[in-house]
N, CA and C of each residue as an Amber inpcrd file, in Angstrom:
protein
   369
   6.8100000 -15.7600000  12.2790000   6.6090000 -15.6770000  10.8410000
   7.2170000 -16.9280000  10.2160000   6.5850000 -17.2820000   9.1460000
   7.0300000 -18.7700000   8.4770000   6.8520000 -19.0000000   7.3750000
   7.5910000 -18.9310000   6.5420000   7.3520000 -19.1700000   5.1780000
   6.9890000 -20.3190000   4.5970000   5.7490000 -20.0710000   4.0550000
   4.5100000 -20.5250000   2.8870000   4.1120000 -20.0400000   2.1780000
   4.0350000 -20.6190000   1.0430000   3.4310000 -20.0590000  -0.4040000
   1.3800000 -20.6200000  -0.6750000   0.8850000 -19.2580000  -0.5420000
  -0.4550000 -19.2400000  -0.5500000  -1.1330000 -18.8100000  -1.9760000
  -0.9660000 -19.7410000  -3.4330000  -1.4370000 -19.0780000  -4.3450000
  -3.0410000 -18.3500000  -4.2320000  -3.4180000 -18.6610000  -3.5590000
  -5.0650000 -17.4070000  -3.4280000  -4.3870000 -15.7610000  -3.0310000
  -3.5470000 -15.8230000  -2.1470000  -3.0970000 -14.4210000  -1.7240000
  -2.4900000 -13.9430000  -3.2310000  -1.5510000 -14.8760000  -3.7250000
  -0.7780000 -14.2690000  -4.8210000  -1.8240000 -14.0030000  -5.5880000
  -2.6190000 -14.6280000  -6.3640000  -3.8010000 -14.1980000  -7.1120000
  -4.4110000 -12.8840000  -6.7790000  -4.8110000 -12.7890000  -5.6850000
  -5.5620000 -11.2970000  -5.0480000  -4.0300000 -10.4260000  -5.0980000
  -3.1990000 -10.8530000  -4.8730000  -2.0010000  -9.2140000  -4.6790000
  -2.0020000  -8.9600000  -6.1610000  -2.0780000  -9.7050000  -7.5660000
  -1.4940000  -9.7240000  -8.8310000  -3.0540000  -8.6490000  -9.1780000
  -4.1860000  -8.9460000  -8.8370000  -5.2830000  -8.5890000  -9.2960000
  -5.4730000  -7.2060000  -8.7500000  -5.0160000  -7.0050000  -7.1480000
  -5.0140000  -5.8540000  -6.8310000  -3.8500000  -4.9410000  -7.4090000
  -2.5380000  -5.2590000  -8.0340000  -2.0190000  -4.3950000  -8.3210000
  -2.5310000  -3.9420000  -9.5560000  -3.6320000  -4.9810000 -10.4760000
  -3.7810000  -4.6380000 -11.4740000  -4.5720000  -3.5060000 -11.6280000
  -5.4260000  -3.3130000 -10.3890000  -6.4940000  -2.3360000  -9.9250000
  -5.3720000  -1.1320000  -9.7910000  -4.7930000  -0.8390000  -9.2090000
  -4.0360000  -0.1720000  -8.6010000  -2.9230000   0.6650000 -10.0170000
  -2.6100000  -0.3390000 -11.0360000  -2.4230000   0.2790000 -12.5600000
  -3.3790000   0.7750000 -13.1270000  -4.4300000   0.3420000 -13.2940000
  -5.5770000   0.9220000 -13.9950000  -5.7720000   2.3320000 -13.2740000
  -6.0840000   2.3390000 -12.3410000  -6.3370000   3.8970000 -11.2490000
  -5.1960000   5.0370000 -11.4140000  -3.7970000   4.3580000 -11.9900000
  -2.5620000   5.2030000 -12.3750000  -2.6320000   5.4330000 -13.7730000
  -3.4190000   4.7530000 -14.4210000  -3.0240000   5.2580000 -15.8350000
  -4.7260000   5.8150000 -16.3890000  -6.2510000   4.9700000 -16.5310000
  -6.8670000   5.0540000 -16.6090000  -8.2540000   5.9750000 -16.1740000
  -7.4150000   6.0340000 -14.2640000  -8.1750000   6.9740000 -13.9920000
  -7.8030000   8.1820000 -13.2110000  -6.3270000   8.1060000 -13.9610000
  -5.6560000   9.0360000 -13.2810000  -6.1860000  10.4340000 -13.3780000
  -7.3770000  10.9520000 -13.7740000  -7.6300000  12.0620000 -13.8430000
  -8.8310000  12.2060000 -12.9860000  -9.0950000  11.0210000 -12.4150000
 -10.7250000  10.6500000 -11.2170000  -9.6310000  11.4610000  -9.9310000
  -9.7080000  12.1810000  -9.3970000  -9.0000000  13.1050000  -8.2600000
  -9.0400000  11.8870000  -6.9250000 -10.4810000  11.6340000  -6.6800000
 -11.2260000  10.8630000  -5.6560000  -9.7670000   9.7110000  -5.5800000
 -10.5080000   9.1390000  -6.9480000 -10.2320000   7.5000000  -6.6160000
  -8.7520000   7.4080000  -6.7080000  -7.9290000   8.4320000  -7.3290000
  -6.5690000   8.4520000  -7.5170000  -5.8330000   8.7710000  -6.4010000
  -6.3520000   9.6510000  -5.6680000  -5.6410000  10.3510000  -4.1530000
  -6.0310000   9.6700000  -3.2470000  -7.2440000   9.1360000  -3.1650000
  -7.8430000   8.3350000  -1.7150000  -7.8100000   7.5520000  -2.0090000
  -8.5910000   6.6700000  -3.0140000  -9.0500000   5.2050000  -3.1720000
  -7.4510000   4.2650000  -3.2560000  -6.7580000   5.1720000  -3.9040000
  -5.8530000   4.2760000  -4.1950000  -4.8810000   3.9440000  -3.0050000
  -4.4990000   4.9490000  -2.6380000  -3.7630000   4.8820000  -1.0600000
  -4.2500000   4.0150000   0.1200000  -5.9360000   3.5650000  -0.2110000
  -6.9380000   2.7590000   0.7440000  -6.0800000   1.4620000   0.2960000
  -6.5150000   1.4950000  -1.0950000  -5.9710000  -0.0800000  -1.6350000
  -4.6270000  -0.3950000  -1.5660000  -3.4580000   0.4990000  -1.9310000
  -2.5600000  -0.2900000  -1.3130000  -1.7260000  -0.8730000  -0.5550000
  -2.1470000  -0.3990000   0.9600000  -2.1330000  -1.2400000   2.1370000
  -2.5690000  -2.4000000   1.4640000  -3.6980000  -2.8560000   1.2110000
  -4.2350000  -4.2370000   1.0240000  -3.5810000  -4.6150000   0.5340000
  -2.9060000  -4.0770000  -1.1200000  -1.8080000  -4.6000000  -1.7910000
  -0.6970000  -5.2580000  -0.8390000  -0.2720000  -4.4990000  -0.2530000
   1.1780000  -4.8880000   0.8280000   0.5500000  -6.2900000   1.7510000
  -0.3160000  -6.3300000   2.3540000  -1.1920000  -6.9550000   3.2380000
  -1.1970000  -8.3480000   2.2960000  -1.4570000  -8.6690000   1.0630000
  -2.2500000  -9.7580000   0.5160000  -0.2350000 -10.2400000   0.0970000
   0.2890000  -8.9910000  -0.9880000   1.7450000  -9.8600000  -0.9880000
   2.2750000 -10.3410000  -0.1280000   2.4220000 -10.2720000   1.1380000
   3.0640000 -10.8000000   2.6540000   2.6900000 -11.8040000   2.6080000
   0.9010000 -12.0590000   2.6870000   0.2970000 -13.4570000   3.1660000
   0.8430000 -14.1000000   1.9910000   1.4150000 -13.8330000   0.5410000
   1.2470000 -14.8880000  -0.5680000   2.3520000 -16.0830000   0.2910000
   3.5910000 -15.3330000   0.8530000   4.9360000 -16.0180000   1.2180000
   4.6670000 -16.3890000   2.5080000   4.0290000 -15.8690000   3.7690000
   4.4470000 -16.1500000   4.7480000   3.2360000 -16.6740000   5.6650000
   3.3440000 -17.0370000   6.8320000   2.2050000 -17.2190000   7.9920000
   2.8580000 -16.2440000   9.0520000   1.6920000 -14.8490000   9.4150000
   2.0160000 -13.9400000  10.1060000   0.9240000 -13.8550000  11.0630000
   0.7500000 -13.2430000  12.0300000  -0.3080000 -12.7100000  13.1170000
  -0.6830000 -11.4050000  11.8350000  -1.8600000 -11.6590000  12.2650000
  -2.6590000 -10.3870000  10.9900000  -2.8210000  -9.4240000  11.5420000
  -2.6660000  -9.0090000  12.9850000  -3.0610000  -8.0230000  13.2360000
  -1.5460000  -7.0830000  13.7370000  -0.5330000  -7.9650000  14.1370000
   0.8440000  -7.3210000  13.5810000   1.2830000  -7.0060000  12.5180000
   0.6780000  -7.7050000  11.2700000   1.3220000  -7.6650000   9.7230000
   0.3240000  -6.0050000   9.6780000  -1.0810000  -5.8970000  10.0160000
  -1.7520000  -4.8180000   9.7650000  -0.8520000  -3.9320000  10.0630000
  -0.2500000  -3.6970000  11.4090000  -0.0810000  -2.2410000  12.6390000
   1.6310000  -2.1680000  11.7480000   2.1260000  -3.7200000  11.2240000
   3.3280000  -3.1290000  10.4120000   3.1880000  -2.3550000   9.1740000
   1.7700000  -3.2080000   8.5720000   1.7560000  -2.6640000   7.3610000
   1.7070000  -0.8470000   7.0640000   0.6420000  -0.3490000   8.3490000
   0.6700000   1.0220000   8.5810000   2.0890000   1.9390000   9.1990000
   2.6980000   0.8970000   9.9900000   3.8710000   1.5740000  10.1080000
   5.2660000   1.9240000   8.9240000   4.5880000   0.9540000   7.9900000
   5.5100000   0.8970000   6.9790000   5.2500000   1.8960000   6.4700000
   4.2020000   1.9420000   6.3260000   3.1670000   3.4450000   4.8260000
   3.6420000   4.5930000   5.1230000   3.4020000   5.1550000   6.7410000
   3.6230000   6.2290000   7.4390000   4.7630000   6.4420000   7.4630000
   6.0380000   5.6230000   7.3060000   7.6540000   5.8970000   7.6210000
   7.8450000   6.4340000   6.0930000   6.9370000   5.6250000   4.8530000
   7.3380000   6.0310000   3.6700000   6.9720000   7.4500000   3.6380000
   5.8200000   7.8050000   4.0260000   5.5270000   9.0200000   3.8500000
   6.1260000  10.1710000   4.3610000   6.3270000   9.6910000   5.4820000
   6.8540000  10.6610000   6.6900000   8.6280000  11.1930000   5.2870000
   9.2390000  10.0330000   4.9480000  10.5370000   9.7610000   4.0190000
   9.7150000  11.2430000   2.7810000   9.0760000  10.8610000   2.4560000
   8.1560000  12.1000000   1.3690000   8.2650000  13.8140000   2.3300000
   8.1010000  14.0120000   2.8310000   8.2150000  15.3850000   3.7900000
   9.7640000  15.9180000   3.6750000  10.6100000  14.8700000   3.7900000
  11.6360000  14.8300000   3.8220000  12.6700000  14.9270000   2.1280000
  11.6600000  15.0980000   1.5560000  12.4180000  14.7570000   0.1280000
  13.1940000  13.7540000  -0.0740000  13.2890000  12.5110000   0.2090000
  13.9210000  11.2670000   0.1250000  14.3100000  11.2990000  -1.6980000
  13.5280000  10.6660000  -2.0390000  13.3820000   9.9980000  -3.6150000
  14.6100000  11.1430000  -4.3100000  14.2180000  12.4880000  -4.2440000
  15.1650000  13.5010000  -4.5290000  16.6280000  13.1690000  -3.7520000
  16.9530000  13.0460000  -2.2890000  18.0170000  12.9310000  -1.9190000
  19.0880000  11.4020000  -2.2890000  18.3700000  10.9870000  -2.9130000
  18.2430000   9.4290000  -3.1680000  19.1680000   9.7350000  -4.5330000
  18.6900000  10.7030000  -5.3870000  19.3340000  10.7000000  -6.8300000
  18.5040000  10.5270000  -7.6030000  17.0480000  10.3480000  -7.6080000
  16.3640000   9.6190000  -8.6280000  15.5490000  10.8810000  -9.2060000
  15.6030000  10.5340000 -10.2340000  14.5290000  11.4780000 -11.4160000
  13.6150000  11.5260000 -11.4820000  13.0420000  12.8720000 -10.9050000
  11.2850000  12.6630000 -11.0010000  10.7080000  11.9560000 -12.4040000
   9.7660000  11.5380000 -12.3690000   9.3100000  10.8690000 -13.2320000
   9.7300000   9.5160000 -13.3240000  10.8920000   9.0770000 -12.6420000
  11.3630000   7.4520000 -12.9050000  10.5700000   6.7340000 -12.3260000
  10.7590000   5.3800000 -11.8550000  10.2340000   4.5040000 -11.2510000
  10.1380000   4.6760000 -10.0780000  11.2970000   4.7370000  -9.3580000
  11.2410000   4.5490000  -8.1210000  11.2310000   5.7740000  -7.3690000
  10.8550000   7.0280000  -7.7470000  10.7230000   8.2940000  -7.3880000
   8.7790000   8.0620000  -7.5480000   8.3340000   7.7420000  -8.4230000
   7.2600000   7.2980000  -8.2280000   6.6770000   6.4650000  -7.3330000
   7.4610000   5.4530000  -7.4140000   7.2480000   4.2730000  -6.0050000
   7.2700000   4.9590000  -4.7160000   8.3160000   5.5890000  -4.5450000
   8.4200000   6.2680000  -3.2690000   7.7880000   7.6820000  -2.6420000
   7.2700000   8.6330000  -4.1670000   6.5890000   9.5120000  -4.1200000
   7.4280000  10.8230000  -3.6310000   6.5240000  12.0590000  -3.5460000
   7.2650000  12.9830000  -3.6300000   6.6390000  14.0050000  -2.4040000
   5.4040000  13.5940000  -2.3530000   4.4090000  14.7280000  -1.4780000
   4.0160000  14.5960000  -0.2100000   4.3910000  14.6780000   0.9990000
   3.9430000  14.5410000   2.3930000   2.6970000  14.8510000   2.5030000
   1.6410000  14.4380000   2.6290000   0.2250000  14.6470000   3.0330000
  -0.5500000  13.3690000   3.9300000  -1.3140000  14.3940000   5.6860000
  -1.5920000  13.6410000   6.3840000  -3.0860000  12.7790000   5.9910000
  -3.7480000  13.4430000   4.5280000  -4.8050000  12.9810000   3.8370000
  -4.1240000  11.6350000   3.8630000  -3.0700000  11.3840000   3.1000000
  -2.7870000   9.7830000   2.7690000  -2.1970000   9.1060000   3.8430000
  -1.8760000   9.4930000   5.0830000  -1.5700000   8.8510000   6.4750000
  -3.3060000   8.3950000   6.6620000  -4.2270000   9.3750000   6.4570000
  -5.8880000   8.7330000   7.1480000  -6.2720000   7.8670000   5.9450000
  -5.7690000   8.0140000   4.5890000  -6.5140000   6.7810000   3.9890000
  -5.4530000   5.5640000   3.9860000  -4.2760000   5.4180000   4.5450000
  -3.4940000   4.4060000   5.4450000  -4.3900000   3.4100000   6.0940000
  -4.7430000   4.5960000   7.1140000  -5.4520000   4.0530000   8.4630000
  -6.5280000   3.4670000   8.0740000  -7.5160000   4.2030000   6.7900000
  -8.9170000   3.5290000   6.7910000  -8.5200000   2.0620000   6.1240000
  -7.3630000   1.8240000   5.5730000  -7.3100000   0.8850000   4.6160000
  -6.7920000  -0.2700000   5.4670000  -6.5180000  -0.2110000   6.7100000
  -5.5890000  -1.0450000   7.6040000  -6.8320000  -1.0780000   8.3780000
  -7.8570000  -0.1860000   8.8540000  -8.8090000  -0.7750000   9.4300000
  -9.7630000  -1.4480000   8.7040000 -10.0920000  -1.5920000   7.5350000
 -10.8770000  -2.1660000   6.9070000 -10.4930000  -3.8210000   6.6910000
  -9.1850000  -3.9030000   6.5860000  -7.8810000  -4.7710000   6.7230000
  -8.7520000  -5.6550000   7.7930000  -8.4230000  -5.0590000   8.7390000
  -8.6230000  -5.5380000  10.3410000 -10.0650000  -5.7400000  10.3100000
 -10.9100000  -5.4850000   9.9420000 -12.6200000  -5.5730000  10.1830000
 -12.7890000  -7.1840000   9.4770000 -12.2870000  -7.0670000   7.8430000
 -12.2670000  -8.1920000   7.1050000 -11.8890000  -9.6170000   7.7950000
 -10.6500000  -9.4730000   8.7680000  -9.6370000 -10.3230000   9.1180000
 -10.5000000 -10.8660000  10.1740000 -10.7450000 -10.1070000  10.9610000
 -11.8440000 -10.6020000  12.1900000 -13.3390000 -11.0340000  11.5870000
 -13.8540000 -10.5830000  10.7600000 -14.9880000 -10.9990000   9.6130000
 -14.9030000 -12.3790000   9.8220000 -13.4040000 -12.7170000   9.2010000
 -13.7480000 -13.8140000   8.0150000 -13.3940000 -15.2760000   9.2010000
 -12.7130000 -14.6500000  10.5580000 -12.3320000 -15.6520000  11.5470000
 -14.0010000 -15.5610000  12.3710000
C-alpha cells in the first residue's frame, strides 16, 4: 500500500456519499433502495475513499472492504453502538447502526462483487 492522492476517486467518494445522503433523508421511506440499495453502495463508498489516498491491490482492498462491513455488522448483533455509550439517534450510533441482519451481509457481498466485476472490466 502507498500513499497517493487520486482526485477522480475523491470526486466519485464525495458524489457517492452524496447519493448515499439523499437515500437517508429523501428516500428514506423507498424500503428497497434504503435497506438494499444503499448497503450495495456503500462498500463502493469505502472502496473509492481508499483509492482517493492510496495504491492498493483491488482485489485485497475488495475482500477487506467486505471484511470490514461484516465485522461492523457482526459489532450490530452484539449491541456495540449501545455498549459504546452512544445515543440512539446520534451520529455515530447511526454510523455504526443498531440491527444485525444477514440481508445486509448479501447486499455487502453483491456490492463487493460488482466492485470486483468493474475492476476486472475496466483492466
Amino acid at each position: 500500500m502507498k500513499l497517493k492522492f487520486k482526485p477522480k476517486y475523491l470526486l466519485l467518494t464525495i458524489l457517492i456519499f452524496l447519493v448515499e445522503v439523499l437515500i437517508a433523508t429523501v428516500l428514506k421511506n423507498n424500503f428497497f433502495i434504503r435497506a438494499y440499495l444503499g448497503d450495495v453502495i456503500v462498500v463502493i463508498l469505502l472502496y473509492t475513499f481508499v483509492k482517493s489516498f492510496f495504491t492498493v491491490n483491488d482485489t485485497k482492498l475488495i475482500l477487506g472492504i467486505f471484511a470490514f462491513s461484516c465485522v461492523v455488522e457482526f459489532a450490530q448483533y452484539f449491541n456495540i453502538a449501545e455498549k459504546l455509550g452512544f445515543q440512539p439517534g446520534s451520529l455515530m450510533y447511526i454510523v455504526i447502526g443498531n440491527s444485525f441482519s444477514w440481508v445486509d451481509i448479501a447486499c455487502y457481498a453483491v456490492g463487493c462483487l460488482l466492485l470486483y466485476l468493474l475492476v476486472k472490466l475496466k483492466k
